[in-house]
HTML snippet that shows the backbone in 3Dmol.js (N, CA, C, O; Angstrom):
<script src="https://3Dmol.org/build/3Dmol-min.js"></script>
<div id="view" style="width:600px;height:400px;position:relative"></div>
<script>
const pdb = `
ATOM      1  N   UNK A   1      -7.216  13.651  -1.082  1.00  0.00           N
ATOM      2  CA  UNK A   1      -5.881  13.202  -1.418  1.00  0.00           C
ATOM      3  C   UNK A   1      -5.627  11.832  -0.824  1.00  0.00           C
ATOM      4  O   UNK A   1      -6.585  11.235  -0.334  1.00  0.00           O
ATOM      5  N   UNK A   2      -4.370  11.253  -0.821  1.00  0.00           N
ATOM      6  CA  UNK A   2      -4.097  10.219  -0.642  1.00  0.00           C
ATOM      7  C   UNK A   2      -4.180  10.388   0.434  1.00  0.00           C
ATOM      8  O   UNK A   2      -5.225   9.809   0.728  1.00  0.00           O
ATOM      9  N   UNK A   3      -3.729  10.866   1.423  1.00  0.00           N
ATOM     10  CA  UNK A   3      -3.072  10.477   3.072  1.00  0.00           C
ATOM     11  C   UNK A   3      -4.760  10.508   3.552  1.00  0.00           C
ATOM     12  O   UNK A   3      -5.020   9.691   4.435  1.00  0.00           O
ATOM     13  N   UNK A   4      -5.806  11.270   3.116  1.00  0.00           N
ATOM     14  CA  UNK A   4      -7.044  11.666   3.522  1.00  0.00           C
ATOM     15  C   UNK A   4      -7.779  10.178   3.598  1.00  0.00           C
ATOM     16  O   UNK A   4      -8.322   9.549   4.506  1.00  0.00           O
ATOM     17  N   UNK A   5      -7.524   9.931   2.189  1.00  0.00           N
ATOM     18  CA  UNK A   5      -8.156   8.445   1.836  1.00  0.00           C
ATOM     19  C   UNK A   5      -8.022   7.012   3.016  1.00  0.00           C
ATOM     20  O   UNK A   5      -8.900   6.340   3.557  1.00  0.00           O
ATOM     21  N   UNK A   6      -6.633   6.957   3.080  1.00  0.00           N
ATOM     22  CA  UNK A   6      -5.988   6.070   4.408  1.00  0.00           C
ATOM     23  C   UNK A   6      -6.516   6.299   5.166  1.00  0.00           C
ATOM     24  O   UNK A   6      -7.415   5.483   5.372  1.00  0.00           O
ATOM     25  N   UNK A   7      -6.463   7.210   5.933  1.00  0.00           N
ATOM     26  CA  UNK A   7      -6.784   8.010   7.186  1.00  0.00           C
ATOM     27  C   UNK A   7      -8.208   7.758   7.335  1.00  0.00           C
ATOM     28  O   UNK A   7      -8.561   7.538   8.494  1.00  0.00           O
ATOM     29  N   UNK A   8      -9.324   7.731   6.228  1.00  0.00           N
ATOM     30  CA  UNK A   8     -10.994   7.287   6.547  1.00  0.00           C
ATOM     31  C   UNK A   8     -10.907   5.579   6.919  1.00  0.00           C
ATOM     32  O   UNK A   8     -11.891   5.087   7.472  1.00  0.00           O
ATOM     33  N   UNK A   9      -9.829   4.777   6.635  1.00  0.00           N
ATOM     34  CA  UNK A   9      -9.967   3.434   6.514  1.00  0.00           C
ATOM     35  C   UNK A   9      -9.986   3.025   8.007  1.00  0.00           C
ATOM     36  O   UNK A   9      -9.034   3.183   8.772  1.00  0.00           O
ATOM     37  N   UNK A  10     -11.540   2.316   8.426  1.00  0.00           N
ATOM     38  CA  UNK A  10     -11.072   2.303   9.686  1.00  0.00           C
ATOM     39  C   UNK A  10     -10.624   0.382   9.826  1.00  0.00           C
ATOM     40  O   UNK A  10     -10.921  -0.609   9.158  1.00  0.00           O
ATOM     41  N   UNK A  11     -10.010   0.564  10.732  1.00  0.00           N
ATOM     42  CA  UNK A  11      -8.570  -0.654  11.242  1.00  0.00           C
ATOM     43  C   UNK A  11      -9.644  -1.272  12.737  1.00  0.00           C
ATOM     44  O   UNK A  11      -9.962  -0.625  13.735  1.00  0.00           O
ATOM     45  N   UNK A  12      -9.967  -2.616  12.409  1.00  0.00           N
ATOM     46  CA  UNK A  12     -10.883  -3.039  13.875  1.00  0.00           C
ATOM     47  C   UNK A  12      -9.579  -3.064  14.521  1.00  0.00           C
ATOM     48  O   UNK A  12      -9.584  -2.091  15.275  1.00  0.00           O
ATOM     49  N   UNK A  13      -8.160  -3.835  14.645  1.00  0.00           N
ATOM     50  CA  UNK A  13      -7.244  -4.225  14.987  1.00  0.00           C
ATOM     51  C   UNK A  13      -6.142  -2.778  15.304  1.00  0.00           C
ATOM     52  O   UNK A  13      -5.789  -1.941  14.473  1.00  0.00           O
ATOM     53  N   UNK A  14      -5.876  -2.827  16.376  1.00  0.00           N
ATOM     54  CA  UNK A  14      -4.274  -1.987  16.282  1.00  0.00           C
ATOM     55  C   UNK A  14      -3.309  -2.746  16.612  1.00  0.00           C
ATOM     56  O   UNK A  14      -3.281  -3.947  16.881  1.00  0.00           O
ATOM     57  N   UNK A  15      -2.572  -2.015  16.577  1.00  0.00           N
ATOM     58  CA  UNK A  15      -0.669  -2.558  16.295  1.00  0.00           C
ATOM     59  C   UNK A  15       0.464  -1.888  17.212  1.00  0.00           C
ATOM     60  O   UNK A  15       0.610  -0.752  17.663  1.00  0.00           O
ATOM     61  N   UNK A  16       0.887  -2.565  17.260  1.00  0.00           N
ATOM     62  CA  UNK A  16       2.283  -2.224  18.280  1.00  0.00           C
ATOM     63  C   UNK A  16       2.455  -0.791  17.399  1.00  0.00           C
ATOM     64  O   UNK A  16       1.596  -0.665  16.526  1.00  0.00           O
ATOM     65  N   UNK A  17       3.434   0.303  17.499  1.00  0.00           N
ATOM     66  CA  UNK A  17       4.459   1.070  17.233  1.00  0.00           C
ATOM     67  C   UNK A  17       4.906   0.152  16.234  1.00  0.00           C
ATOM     68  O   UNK A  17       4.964  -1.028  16.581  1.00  0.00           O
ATOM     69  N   UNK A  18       5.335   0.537  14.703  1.00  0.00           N
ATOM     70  CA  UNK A  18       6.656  -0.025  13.806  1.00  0.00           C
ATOM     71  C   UNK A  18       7.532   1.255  13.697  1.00  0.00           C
ATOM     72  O   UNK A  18       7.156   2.385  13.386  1.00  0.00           O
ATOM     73  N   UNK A  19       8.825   0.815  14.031  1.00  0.00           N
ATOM     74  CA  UNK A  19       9.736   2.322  13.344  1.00  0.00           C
ATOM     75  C   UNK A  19      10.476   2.226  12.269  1.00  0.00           C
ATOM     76  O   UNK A  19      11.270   1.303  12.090  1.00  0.00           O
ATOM     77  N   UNK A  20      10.209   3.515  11.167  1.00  0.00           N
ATOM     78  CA  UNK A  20      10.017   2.981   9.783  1.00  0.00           C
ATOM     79  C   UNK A  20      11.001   4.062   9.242  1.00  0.00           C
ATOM     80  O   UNK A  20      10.846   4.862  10.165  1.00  0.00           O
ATOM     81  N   UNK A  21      11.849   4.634   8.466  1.00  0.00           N
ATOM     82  CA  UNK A  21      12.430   5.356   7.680  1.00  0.00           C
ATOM     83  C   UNK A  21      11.243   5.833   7.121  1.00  0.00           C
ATOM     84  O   UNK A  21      10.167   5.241   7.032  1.00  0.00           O
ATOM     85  N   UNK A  22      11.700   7.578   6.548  1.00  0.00           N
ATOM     86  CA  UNK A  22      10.563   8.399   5.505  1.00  0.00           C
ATOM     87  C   UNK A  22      10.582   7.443   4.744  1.00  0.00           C
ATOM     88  O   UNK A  22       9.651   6.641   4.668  1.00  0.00           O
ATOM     89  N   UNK A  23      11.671   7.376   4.046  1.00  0.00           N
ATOM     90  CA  UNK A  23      11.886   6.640   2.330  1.00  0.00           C
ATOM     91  C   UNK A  23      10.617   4.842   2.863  1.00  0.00           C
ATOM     92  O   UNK A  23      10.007   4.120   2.074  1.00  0.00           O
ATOM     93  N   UNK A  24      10.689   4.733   4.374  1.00  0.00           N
ATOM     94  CA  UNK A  24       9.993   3.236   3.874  1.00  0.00           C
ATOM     95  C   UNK A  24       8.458   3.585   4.288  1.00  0.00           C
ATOM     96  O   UNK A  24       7.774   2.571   4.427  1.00  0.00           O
ATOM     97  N   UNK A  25       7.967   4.471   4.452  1.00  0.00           N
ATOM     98  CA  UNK A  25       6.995   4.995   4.512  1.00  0.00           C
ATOM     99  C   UNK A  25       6.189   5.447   3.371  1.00  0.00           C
ATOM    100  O   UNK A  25       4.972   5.323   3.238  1.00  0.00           O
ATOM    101  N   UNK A  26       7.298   6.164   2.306  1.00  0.00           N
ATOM    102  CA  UNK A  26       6.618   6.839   1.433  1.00  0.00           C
ATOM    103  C   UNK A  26       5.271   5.983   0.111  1.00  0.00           C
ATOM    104  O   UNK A  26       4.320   6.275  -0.614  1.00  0.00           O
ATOM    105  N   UNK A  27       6.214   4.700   0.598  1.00  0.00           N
ATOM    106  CA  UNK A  27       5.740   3.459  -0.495  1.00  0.00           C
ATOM    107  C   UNK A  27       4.608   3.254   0.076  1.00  0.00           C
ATOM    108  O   UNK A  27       3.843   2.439  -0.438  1.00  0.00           O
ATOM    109  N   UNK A  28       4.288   3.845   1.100  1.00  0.00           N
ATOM    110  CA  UNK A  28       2.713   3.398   1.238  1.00  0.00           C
ATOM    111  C   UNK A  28       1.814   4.241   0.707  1.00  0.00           C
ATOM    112  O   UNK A  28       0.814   3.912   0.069  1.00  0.00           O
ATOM    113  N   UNK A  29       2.264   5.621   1.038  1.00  0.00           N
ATOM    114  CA  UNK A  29       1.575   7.045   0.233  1.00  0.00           C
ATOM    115  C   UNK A  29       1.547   6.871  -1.487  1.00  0.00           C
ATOM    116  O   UNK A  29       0.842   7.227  -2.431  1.00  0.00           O
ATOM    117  N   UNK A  30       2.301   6.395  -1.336  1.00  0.00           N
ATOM    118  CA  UNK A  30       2.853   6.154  -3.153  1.00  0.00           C
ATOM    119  C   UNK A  30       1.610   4.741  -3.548  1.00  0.00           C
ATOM    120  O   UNK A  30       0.809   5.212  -4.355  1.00  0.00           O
ATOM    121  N   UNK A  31       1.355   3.684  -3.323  1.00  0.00           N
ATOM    122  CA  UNK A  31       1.026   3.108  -3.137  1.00  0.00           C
ATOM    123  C   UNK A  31      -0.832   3.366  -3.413  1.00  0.00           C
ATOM    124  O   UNK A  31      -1.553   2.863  -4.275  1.00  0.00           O
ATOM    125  N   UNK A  32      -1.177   4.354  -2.285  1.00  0.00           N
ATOM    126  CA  UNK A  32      -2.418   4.653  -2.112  1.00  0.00           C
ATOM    127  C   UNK A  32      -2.824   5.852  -3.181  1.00  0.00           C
ATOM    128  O   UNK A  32      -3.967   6.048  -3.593  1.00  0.00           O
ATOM    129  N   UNK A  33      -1.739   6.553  -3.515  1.00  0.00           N
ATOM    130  CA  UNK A  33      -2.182   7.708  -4.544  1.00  0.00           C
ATOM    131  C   UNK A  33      -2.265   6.903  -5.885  1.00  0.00           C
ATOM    132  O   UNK A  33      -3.344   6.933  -6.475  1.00  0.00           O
ATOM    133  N   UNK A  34      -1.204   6.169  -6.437  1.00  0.00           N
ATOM    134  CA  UNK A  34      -1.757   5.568  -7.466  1.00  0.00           C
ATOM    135  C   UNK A  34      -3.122   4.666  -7.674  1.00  0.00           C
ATOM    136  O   UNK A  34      -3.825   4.712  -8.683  1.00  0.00           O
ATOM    137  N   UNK A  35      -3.394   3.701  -6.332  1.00  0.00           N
ATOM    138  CA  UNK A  35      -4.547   3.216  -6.410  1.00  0.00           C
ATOM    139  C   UNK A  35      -5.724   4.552  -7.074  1.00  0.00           C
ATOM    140  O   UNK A  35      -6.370   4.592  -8.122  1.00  0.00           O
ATOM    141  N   UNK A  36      -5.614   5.480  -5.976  1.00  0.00           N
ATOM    142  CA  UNK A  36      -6.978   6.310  -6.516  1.00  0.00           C
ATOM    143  C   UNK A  36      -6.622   6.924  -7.848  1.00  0.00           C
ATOM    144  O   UNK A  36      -7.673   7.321  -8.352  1.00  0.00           O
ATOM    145  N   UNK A  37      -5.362   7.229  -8.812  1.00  0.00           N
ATOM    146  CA  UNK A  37      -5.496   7.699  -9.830  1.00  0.00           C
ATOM    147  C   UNK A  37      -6.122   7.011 -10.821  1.00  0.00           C
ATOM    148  O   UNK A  37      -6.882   7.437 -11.691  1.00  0.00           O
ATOM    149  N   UNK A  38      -5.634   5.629 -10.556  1.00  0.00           N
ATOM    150  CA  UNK A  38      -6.188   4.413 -11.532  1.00  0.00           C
ATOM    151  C   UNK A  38      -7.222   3.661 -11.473  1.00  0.00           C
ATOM    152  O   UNK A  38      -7.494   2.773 -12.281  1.00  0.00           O
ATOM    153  N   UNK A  39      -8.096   4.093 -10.151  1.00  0.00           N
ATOM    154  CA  UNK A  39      -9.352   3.649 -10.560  1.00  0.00           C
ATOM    155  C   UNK A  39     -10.526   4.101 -11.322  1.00  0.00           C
ATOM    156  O   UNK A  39     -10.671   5.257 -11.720  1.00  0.00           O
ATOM    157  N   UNK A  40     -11.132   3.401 -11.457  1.00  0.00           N
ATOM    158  CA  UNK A  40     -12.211   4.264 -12.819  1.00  0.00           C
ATOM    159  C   UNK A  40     -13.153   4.862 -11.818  1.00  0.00           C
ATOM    160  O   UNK A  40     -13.453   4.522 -10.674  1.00  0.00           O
ATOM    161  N   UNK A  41     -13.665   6.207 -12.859  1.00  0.00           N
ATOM    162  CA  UNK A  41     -14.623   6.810 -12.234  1.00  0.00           C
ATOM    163  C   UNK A  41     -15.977   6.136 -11.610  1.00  0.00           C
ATOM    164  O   UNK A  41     -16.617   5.540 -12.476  1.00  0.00           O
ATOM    165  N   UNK A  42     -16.477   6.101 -10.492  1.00  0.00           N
ATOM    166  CA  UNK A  42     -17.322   5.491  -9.720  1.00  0.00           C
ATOM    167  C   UNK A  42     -16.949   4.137  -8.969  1.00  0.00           C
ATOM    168  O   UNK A  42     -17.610   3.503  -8.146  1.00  0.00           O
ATOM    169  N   UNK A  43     -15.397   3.831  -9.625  1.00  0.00           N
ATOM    170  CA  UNK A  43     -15.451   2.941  -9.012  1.00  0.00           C
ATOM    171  C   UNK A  43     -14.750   3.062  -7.483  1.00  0.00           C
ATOM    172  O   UNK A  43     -14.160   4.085  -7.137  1.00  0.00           O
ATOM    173  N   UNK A  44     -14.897   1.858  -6.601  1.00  0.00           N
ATOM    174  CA  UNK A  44     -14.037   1.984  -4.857  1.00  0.00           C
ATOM    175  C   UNK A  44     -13.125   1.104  -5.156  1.00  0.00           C
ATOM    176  O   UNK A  44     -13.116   0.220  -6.014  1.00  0.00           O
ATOM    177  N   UNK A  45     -12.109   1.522  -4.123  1.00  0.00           N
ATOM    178  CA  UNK A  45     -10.778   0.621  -3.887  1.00  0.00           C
ATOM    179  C   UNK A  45     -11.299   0.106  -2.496  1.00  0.00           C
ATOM    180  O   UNK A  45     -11.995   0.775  -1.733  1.00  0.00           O
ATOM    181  N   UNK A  46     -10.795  -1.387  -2.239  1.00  0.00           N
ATOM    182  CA  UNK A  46     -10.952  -1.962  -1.071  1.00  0.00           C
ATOM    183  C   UNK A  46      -9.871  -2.590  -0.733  1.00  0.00           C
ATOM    184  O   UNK A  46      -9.433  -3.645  -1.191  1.00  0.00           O
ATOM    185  N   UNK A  47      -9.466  -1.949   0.045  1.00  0.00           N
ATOM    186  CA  UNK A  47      -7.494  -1.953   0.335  1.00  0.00           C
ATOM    187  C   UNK A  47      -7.783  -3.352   1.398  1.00  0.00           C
ATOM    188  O   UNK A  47      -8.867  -3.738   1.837  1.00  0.00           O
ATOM    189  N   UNK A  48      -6.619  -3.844   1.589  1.00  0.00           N
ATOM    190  CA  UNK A  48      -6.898  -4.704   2.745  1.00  0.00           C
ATOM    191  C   UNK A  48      -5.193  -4.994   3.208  1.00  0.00           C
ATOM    192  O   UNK A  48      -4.444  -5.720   2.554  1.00  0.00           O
ATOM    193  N   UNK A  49      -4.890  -4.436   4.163  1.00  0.00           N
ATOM    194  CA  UNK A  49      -3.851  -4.827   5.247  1.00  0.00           C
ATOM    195  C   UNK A  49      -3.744  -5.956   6.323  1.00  0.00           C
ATOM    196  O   UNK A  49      -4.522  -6.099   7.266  1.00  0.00           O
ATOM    197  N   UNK A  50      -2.744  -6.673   6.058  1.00  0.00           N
ATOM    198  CA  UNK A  50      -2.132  -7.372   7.065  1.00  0.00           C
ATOM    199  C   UNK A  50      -0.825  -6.901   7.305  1.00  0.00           C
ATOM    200  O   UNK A  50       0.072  -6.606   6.516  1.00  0.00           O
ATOM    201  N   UNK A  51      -0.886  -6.882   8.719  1.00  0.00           N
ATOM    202  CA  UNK A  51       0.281  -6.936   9.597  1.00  0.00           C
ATOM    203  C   UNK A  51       0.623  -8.323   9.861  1.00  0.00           C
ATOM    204  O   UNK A  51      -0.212  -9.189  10.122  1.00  0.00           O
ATOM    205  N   UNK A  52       2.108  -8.539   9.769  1.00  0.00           N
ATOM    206  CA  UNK A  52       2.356  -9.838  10.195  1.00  0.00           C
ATOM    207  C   UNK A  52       3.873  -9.769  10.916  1.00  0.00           C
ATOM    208  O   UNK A  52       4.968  -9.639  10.369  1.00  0.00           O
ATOM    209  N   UNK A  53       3.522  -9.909  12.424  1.00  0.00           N
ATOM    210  CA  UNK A  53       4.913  -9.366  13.021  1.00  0.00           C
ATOM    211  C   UNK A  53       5.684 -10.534  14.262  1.00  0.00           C
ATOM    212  O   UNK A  53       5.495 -10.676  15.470  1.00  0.00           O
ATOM    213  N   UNK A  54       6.578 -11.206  13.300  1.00  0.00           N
ATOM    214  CA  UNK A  54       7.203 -12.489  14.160  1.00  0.00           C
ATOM    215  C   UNK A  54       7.988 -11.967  14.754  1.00  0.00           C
ATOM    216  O   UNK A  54       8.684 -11.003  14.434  1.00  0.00           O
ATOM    217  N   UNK A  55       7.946 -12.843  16.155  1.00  0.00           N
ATOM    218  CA  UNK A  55       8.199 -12.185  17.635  1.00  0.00           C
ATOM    219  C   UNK A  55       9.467 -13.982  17.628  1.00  0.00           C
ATOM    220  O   UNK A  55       9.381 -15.137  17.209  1.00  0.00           O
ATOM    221  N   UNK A  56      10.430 -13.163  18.341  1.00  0.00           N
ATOM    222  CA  UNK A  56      11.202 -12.386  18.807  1.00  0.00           C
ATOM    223  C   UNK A  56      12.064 -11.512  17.615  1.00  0.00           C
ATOM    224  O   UNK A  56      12.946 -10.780  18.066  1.00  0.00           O
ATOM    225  N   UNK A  57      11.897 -11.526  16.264  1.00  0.00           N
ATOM    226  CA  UNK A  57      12.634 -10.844  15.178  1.00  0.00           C
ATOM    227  C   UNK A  57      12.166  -9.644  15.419  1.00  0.00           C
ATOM    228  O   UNK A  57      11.169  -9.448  16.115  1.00  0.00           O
ATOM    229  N   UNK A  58      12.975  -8.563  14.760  1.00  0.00           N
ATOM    230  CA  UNK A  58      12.436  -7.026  14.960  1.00  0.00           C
ATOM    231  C   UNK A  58      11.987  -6.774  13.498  1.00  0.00           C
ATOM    232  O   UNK A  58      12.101  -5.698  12.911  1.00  0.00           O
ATOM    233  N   UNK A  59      11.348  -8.161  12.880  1.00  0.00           N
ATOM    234  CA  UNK A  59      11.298  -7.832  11.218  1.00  0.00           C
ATOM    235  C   UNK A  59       9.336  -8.106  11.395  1.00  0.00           C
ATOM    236  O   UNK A  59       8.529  -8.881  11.908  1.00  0.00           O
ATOM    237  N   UNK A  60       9.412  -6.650  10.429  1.00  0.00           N
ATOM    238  CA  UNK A  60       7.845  -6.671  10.263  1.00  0.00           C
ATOM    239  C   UNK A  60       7.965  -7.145   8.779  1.00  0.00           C
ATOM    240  O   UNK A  60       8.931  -6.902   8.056  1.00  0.00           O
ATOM    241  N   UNK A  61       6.593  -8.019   8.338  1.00  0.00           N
ATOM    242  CA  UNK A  61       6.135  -8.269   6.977  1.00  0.00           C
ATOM    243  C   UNK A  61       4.903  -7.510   6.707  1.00  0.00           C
ATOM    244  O   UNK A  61       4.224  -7.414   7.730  1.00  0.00           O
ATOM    245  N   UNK A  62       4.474  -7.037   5.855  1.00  0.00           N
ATOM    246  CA  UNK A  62       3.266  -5.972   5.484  1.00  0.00           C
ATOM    247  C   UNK A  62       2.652  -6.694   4.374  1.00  0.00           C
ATOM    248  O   UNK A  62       3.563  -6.967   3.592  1.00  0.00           O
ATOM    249  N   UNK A  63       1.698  -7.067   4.001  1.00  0.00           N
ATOM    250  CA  UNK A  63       0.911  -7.433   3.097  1.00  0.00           C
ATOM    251  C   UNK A  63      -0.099  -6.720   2.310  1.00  0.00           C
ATOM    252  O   UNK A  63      -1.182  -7.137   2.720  1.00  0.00           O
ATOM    253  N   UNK A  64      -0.283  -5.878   1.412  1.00  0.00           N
ATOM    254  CA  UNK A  64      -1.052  -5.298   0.454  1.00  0.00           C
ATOM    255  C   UNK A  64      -1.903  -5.315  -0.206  1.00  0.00           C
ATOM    256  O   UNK A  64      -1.962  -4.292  -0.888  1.00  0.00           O
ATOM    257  N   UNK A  65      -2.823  -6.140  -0.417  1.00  0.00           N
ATOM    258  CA  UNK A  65      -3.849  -6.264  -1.183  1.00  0.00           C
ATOM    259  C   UNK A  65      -5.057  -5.324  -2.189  1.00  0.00           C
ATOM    260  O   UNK A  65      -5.400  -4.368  -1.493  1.00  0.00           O
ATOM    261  N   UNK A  66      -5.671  -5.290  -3.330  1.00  0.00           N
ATOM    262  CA  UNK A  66      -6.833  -4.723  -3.696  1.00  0.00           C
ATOM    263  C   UNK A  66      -7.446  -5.311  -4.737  1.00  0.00           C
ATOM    264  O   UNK A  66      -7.178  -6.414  -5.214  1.00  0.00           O
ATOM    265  N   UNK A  67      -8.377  -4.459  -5.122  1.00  0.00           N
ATOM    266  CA  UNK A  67      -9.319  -5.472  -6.078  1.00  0.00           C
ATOM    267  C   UNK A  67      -9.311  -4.662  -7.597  1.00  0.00           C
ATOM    268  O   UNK A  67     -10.266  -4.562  -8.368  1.00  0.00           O
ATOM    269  N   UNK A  68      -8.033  -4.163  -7.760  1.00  0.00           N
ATOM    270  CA  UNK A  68      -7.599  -3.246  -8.723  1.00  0.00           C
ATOM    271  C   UNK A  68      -7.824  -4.429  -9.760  1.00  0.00           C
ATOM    272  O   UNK A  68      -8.315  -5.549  -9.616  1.00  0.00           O
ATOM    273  N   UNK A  69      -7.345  -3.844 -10.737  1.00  0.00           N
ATOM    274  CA  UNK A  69      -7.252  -4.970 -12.318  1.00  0.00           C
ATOM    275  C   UNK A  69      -5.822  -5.249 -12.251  1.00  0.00           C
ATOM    276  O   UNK A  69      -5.479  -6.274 -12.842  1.00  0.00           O
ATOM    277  N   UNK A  70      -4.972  -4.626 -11.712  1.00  0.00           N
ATOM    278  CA  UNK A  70      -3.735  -5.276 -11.359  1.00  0.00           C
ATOM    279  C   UNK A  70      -2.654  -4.516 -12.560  1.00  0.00           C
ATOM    280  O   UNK A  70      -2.985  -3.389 -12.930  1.00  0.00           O
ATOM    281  N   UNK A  71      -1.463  -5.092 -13.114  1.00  0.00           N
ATOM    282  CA  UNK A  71      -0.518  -4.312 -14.129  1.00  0.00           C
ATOM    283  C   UNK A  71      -0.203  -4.806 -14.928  1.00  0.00           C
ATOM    284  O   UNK A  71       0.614  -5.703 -14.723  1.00  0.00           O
ATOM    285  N   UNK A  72      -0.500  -4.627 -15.871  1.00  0.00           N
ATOM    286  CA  UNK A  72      -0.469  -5.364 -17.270  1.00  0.00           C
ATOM    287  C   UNK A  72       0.503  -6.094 -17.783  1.00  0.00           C
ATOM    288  O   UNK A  72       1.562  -5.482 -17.638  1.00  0.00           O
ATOM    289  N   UNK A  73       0.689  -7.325 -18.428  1.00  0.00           N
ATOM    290  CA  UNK A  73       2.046  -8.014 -18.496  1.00  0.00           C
ATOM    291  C   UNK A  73       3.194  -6.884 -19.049  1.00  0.00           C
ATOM    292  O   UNK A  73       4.290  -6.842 -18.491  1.00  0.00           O
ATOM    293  N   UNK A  74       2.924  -6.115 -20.002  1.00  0.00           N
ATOM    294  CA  UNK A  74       4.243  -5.460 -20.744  1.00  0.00           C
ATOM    295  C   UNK A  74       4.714  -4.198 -19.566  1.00  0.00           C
ATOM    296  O   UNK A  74       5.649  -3.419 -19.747  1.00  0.00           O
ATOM    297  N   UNK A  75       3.999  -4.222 -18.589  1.00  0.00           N
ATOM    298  CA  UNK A  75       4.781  -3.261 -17.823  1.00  0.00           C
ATOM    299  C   UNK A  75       5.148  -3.746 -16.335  1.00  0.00           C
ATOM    300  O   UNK A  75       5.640  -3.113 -15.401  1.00  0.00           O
ATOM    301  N   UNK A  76       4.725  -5.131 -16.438  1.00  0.00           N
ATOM    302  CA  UNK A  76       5.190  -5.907 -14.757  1.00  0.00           C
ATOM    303  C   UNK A  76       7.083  -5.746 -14.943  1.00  0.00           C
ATOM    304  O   UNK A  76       7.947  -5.563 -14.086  1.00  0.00           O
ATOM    305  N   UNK A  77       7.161  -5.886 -16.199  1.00  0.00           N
ATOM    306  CA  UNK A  77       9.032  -5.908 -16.356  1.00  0.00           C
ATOM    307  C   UNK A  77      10.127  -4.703 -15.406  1.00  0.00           C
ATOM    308  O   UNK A  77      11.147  -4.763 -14.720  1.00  0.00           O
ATOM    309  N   UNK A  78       9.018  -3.505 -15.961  1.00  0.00           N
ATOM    310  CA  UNK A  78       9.458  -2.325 -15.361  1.00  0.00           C
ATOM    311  C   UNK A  78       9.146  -1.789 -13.897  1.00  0.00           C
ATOM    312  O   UNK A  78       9.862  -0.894 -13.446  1.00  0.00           O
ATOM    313  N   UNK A  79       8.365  -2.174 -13.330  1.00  0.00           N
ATOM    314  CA  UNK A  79       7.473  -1.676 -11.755  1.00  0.00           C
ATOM    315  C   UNK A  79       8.769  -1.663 -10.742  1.00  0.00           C
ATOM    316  O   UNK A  79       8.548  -1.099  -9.670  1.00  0.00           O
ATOM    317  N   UNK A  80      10.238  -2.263 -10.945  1.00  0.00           N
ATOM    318  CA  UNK A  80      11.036  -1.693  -9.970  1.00  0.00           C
ATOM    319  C   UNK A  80      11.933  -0.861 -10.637  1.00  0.00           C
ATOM    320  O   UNK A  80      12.781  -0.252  -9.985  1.00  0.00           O
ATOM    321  N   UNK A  81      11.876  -0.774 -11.608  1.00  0.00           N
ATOM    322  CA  UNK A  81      12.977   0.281 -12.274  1.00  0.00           C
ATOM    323  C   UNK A  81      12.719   1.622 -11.162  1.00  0.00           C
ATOM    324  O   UNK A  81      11.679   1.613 -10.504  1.00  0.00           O
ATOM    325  N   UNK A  82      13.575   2.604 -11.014  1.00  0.00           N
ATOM    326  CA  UNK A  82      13.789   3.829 -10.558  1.00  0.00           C
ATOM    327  C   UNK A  82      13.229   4.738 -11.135  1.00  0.00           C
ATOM    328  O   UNK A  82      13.608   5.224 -12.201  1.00  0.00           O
ATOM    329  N   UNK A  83      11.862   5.213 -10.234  1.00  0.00           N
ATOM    330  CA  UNK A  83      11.352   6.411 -10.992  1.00  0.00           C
ATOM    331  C   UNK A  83      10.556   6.086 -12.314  1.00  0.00           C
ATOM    332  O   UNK A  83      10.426   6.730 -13.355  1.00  0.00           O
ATOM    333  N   UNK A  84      10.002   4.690 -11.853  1.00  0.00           N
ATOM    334  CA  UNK A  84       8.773   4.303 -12.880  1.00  0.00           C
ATOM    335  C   UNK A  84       7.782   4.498 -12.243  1.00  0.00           C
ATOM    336  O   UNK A  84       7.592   4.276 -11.047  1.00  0.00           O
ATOM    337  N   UNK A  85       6.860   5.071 -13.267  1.00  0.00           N
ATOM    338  CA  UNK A  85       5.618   5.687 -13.006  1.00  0.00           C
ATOM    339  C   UNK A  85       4.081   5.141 -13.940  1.00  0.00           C
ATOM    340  O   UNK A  85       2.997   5.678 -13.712  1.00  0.00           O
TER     341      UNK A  85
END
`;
const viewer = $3Dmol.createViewer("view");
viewer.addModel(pdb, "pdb");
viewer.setStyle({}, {cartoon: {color: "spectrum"}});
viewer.zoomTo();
viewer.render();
</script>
C-alpha cells in the first residue's frame, strides 16, 4: 500500500519535528497512492523530497517531485476542484 511504499524510501537527511493537521498530511498519502496507481506495470516511481524550512518563520515549504508522465492538459483545469480524482 501506500504508507508501506513511503515508509521503504530511505531519507540520508532528517528533519526537525513539522506539526501538521490530519487534513495536511493526508495530501501526502493521497499523493503517493495515486503515484503507484498510475504507474505502468514494471514500471518505478522515484519520488524525490525537499524540505525547505526558513528560520526564523514557522512556515515549512515541501517540494514534490517524480518522473511520472505528469497530467494531461484537459485535466490540469480540474486537479483542484473538490473531490477530483
Amino acid at each position: 500500500n501506500a504508507i508501506d511504499a513511503l515508509e521503504e524510501y530511505n531519507y540520508e537527511r532528517t528533519f526537525e519535528d513539522i506539526k501538521a493537521s490530519p487534513s495536511q498530511i493526508t495530501i501526502f498519502t493521497s499523493l503517493k497512492e495515486v503515484s503507484l496507481e498510475e504507474r505502468g506495470k514494471g514500471e518505478e516511481i522515484s519520488p524525490q523530497f525537499a524540505h525547505h524550512q526558513f528560520l526564523p518563520s514557522s512556515r515549512v515549504v515541501i517540494r514534490i517531485a517524480d518522473n511520472g508522465p505528469g497530467i494531461s492538459p484537459t485535466l490540469q483545469s480540474q486537479i483542484f476542484d473538490p473531490f477530483f480524482t
